[in-house]
C-alpha positions as CSV (number, residue, x, y, z in Angstrom):
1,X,-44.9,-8.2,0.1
2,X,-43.4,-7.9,3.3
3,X,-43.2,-11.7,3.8
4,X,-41.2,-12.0,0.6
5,X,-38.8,-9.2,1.4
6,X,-38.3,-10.8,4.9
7,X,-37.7,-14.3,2.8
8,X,-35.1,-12.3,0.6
9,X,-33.1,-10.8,3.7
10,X,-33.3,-14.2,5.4
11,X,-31.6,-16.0,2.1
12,X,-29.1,-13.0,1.8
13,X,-28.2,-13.7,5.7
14,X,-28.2,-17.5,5.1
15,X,-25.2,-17.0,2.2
16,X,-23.3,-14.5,3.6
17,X,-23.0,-16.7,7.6
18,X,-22.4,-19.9,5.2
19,X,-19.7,-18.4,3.2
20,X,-18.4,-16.9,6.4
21,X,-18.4,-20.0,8.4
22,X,-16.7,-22.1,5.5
23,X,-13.9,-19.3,5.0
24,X,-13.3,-18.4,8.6
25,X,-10.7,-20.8,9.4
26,X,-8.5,-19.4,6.5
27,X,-8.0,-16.0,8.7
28,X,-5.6,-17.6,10.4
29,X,-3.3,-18.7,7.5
30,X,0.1,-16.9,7.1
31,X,1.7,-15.5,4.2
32,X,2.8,-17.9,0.9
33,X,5.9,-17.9,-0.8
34,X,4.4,-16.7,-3.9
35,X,2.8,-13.3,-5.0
36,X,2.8,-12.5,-1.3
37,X,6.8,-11.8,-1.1
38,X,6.3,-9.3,-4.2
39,X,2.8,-7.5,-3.4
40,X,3.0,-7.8,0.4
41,X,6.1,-8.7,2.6
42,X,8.3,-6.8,-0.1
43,X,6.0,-3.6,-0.7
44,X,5.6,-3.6,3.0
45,X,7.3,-0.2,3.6
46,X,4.8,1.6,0.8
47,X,1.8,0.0,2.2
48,X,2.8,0.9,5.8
49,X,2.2,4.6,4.9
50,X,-0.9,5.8,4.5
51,X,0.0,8.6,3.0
52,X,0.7,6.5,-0.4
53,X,-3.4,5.5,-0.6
54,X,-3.2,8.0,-3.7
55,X,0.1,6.8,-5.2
56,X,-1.2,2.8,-5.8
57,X,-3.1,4.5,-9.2
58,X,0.9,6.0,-10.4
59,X,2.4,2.2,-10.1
60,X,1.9,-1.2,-11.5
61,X,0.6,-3.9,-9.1
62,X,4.0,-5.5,-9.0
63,X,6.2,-2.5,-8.8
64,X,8.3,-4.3,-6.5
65,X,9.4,-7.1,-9.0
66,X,9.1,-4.6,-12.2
67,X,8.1,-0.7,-12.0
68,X,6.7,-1.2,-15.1
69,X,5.3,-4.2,-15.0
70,X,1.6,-4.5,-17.1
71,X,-0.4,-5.3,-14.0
72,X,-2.4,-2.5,-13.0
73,X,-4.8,-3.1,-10.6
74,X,-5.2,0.1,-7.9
75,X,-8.0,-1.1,-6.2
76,X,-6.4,-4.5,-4.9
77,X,-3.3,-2.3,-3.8
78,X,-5.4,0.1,-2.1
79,X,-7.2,-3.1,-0.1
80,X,-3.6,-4.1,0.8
81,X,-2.3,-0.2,2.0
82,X,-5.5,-0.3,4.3
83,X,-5.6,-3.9,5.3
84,X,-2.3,-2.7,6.7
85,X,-3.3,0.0,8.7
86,X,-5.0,-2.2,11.3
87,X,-3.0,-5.6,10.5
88,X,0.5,-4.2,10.0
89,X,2.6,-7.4,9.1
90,X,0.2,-9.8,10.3
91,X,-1.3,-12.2,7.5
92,X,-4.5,-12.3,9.6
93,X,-6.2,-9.0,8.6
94,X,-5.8,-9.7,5.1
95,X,-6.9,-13.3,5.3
96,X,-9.9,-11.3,6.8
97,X,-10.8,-9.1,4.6
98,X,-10.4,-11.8,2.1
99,X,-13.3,-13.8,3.5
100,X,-15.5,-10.7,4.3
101,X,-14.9,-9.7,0.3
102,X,-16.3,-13.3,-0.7
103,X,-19.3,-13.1,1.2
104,X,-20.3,-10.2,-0.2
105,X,-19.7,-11.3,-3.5
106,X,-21.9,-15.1,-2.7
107,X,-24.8,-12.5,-1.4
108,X,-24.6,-10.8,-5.1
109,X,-24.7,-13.8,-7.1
110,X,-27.8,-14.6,-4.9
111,X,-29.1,-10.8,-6.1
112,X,-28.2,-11.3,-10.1
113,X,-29.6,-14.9,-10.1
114,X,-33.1,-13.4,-8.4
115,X,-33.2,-10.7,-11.4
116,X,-32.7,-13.7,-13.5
117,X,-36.2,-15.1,-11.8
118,X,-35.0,-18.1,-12.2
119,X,-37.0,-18.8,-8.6
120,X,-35.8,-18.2,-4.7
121,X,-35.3,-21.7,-4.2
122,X,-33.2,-22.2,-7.4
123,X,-31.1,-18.4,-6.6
124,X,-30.2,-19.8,-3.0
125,X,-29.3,-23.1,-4.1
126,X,-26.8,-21.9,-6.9
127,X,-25.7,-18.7,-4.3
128,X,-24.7,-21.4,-1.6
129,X,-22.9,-23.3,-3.9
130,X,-21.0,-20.2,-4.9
131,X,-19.8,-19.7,-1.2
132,X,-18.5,-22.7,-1.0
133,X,-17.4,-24.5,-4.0
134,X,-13.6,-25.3,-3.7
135,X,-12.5,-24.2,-6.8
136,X,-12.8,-20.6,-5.4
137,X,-11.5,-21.7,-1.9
138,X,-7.8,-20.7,-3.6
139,X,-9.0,-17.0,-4.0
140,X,-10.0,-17.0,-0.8
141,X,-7.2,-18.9,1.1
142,X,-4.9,-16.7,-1.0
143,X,-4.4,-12.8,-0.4
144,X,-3.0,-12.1,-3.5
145,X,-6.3,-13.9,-5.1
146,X,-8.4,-11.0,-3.8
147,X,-8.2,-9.8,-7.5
148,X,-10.4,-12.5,-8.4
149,X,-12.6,-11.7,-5.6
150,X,-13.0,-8.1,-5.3
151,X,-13.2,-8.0,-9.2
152,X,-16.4,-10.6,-8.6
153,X,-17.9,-8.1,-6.0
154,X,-17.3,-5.0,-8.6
155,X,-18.3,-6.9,-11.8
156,X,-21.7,-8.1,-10.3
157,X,-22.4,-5.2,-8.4
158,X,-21.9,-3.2,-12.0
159,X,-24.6,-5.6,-13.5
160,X,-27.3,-5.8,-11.3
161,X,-27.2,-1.9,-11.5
162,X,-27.3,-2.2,-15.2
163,X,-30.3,-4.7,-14.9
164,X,-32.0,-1.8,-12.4
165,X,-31.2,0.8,-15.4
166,X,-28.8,2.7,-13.0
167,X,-27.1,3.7,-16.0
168,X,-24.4,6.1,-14.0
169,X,-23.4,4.1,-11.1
170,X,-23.1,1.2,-13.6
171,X,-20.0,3.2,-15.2
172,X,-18.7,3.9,-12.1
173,X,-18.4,0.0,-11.3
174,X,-17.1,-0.8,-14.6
175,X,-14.5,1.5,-13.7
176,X,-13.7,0.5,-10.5
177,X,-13.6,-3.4,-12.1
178,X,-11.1,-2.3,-14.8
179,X,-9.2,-1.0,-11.7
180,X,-9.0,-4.5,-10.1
181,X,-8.0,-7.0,-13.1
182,X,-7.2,-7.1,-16.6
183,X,-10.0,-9.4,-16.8
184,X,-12.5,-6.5,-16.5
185,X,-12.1,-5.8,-20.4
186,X,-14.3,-8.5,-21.1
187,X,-17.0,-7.8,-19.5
188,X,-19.0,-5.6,-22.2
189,X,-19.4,-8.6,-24.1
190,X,-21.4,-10.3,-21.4
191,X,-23.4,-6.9,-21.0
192,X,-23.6,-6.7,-24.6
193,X,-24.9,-10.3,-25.3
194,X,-27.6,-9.3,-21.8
195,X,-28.7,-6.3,-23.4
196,X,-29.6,-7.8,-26.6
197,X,-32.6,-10.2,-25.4
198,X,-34.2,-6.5,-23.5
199,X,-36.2,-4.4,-25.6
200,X,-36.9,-1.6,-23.2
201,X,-37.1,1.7,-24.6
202,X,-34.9,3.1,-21.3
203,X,-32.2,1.2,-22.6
204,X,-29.9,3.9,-24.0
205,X,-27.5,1.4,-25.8
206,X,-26.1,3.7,-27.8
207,X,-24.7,6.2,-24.8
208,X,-23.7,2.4,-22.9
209,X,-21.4,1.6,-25.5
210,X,-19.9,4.8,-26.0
211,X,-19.3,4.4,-21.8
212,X,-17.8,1.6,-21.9
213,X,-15.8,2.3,-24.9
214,X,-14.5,5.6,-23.1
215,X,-13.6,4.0,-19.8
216,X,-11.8,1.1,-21.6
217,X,-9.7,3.9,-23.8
218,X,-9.1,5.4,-20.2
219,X,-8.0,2.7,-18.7
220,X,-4.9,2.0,-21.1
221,X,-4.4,5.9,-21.0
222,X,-3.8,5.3,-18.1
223,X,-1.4,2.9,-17.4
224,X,-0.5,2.0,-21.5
225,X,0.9,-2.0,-20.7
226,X,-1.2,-5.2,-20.7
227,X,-0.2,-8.5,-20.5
228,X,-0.1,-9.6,-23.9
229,X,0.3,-13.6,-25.6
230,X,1.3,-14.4,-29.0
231,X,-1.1,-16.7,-31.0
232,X,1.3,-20.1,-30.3
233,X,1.2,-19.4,-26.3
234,X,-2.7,-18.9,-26.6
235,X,-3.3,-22.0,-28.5
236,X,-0.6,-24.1,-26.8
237,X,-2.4,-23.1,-22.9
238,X,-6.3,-23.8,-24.6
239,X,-5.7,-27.4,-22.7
240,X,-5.4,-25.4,-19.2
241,X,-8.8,-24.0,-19.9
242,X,-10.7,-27.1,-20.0
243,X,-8.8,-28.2,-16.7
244,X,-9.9,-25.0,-15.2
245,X,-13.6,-25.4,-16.5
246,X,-13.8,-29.4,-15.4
247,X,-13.2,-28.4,-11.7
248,X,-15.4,-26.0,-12.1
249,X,-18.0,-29.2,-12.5
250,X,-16.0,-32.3,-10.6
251,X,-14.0,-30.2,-7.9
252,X,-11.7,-33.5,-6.5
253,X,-8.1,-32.1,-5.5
254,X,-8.0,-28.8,-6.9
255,X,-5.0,-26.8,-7.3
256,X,-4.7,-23.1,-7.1
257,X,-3.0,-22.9,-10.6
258,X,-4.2,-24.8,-13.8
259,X,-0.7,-26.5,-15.3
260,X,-0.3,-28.5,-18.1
261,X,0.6,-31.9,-15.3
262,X,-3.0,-31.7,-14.5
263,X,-3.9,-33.0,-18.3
264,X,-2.8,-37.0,-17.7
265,X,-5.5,-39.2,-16.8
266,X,-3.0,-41.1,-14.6
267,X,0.5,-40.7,-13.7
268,X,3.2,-41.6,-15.9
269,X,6.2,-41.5,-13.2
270,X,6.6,-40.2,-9.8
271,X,8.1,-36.8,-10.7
272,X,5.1,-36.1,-13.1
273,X,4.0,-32.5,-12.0
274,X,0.8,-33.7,-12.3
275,X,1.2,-36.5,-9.5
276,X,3.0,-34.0,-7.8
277,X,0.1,-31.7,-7.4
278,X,-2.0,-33.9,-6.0
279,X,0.0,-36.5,-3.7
């Protein structure tokens, strides 16, 4: 018992100093001139007070672009308002925090795939290849792609305490989730289709539902926009979504954002976007 506990900690600690070491260098990147103008260098004033921790939940993410934008994601906002309390203006405390946020989310995908049982050797494998697959390195690199990565760390810390049956701190994590991306609404499908191959009288599926369905109501309560497509942008963008899932699998020269240059096979002239993203 205590030799496979020590075995667990040591795999934990293995993940979390690879991720680490493979993200380090990225602390000392400086800001981008893209999200970071809006959220950071342009909010700077707000997030230098800290005084406004409470205030993030009354605003939309990009209040500085559009007070009532449909982003609403509090949580990343609050990172940024703290971040700044011991950075200031300098880039590196939130490059920081950025990698420290990624290594805790490798060491959980190591804890959900060990629920999984699908073996330590198997768990570790997959975990390390989390922490340092490229297609994530943008998330990382990138402060504003901290949504990605602190909705990760939320999302799996919410199911692993659904798999332990920690029915109340599950909810809480849902809710924090819904706090970090739009993306978060999606998740009760993926509980949803977990719960339905456990037949464990514990499993209160009735009262899960209903919690979920309350803190989604909440959430647009809340703060009423979301970003919304019509049925011609969805289907003309369902190209981007097979770019995004190939470098999932073949990760050579990945981009931070999928566009639609990244569908040719080869170039057709110089100024192809596509050719342009990865010269």
């Amino acid at each position: 018992m205590r030799a496979a506990a020590l075995s667990t900690r040591g795999s934990a600690a293995l993940v979390l100093l690879v991720a680490l070491a493979v993200h380090a260098r990225t602390v000392a990147f400086g800001f981008t001139g893209l999200d970071d103008r809006d959220v950071l260098v342009g909010d700077r004033v707000f997030l230098a007070d800290p005084a406004n921790l409470l205030r993030v939940f009354g605003r939309s993410y990009l209040y500085v672009v559009d007070p009532s934008h449909a982003y609403w994601r509090p949580l990343v906002s609050a990172s940024y308002l703290l971040d700044a309390q011991w950075s200031g203006v300098n880039p590196w405390g939130y490059h920081a925090t950025n990698v420290v946020l990624h290594a805790v989310a490798s060491v959980l995908v190591l804890a959900l795939l060990r629920r999984f049982a699908l073996g330590r050797r198997v768990a570790l494998a997959a975990a390390l290849v989390f922490a340092v697959h490229p297609a994530l390195a943008s998330a990382v690199a990138w402060i504003p792609g901290r949504n990605d990565t602190l909705l990760t760390v939320m999302a799996l810390a919410s199911w692993l305490l659904l798999l332990k049956r920690h029915w109340g701190a599950h909810l809480v994590f849902f809710a924090l989730a819904l706090m970090t991306k739009e993306t978060a609404l999606a998740l009760p499908v993926l509980w949803g289709v977990t719960l339905l191959g456990r037949r464990h009288r514990r499993d209160p599926r009735g009262w899960l539902l209903a919690g979920w369905a309350a803190l989604v109501a909440a959430r647009f309560v809340v703060h009423p926009g979301a970003p919304h497509a019509t049925p011609g942008e969805l289907a003309s963008n369902l190209p981007l979504l097979a770019v995004a899932l190939g470098k999932l699998v073949l990760p050579v020269r990945p981009t931070v954002l999928a566009v639609a240059g990244d569908l040719p096979v080869w170039c057709r002239s110089e100024i192809d976007l596509g050719c342009a993203l990865v010269s």
